[in-house]
N, C-alpha and C positions, 0 to 999 in steps of 0.2 A: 309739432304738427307737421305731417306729410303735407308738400306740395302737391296738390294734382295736378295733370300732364294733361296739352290737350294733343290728341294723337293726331290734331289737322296741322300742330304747330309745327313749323321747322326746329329743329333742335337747337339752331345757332340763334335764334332768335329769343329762347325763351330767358326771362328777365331782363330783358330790352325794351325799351320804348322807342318809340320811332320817331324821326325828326323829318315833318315833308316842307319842301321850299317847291316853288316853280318857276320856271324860266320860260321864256320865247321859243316854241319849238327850232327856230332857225339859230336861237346860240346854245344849243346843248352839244352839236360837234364841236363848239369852237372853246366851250367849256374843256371838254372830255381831253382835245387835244392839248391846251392849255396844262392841264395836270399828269399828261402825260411827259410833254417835254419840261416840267417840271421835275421831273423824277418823284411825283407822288404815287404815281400807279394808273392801271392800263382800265382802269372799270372806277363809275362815278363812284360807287359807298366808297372804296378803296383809295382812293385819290384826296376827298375831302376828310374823313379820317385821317392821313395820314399828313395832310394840309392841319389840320386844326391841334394836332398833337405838335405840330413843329411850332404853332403858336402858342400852344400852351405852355411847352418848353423853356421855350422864350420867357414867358411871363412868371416862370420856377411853379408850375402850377401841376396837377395830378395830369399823365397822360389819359386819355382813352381806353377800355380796354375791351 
């Protein structure tokens, strides 16, 4: 069976599910900075991704992908 495409979808997104949390508008710099001087990455998806793959690691568990 062909998948159909939807032409509004971003291409990186397609067969992803989304995961939303929220925070305190006042701790999302201190978030962003936290995972930066972490060496996780400079942008939230990017950061906790690569935060939650080092945990999975840990745990001998599938990365992210």
């Amino acid at each position: 069976m062909r998948e159909i495409l939807d032409p509004n979808q971003q291409s990186s997104r397609r067969g992803k599910g989304a995961i939303t949390f929220f925070v305190k508008p006042e701790s999302k710099a201190s978030i962003r900075a936290a995972l930066a001087d972490g060496g996780y990455g400079t942008s939230y998806q990017e950061g906790i991704i690569n935060l939650l793959n080092e945990l999975l690691q840990k745990q001998h568990r599938s990365r992210l992908t």
